[in-house]
N, C-alpha and C positions, 0 to 999 in steps of 0.2 A: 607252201606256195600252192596255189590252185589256177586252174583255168578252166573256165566254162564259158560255152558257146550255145548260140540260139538253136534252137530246132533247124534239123537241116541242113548243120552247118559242122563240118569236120573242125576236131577241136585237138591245138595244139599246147602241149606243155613244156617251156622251156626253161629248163635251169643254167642259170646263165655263165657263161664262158671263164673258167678262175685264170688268174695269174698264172704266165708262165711256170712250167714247172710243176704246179696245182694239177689237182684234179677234182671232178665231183665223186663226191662220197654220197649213195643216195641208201637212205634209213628206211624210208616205209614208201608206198606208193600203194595209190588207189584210182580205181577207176569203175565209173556209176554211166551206165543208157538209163535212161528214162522215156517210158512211153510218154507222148501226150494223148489227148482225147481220141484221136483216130488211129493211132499205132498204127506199126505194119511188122511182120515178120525179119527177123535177123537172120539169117543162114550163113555160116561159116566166116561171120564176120571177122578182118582181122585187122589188128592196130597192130604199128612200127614203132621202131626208135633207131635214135642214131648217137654213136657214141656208147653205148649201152650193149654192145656184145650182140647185135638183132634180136634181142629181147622185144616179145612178142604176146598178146593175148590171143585167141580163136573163138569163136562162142559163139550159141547162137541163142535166140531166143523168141519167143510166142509173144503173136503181136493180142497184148493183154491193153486195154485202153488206161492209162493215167495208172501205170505203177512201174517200179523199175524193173526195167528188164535183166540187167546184172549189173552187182555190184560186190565188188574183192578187194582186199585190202592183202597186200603183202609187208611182213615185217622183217627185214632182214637185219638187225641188229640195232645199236645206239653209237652215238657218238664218242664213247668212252672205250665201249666192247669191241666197236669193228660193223660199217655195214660196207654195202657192194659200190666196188668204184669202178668208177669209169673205163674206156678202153683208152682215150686218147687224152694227153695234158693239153691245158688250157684250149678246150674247147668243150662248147655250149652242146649240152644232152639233152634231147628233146623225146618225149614221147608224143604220138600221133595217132588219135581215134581211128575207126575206119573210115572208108567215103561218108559223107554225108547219107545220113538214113532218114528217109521220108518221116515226121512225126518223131524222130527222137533228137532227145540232146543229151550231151556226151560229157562229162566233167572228170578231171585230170584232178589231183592232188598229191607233193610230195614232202618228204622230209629229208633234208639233204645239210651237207656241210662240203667246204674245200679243204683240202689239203696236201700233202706234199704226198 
């Protein structure tokens, strides 16, 4: 699942709310700034979450015109071996870019399953 929002525009990612009981189990997660043509500086920029322990990014980065400013991918297991679940059952885990950054857009992607 991914979520991508325009330039300018704070971008949310939501995994949706499992059954009673359930929980989200999330496998990988990434997350990509992209300059556009006029960039601007990041400084201590930081993304939220909710349900997810305040799992958090910080970062900053140089305003470079049309390249990505940072982009990480964390892999915390498989759906057989065990990845990181959730804090709360049956409720929706959202991860949250930072404010809106003049010239950048922001994309979310994760890999996730429910279960008890």
């Amino acid at each position: 699942i991914t979520a991508t929002a325009a330039v300018n525009t704070q971008t949310t990612l939501t995994l949706p709310a499992p059954a009673a009981g359930q929980y989200v189990y999330v496998c990988s997660l990434f997350f990509i700034a992209s300059n556009d043509g006029t960039s601007t500086v990041q400084t201590n920029a930081v993304t939220t979450s909710t349900n997810f322990n305040a799992w958090a990014i910080k970062f900053s980065a140089p305003a470079t015109a049309n390249t990505t400013a940072f982009n990480q991918t964390w892999d915390w297991g498989t759906p057989g071996a065990g990845c990181v679940k959730s804090t709360a059952a049956a409720t929706a885990t959202t991860f949250v870019s930072p404010a809106a950054g003049a010239a950048i857009a922001y994309t979310w992607g994760a890999t996730y399953y429910t279960g008890a």
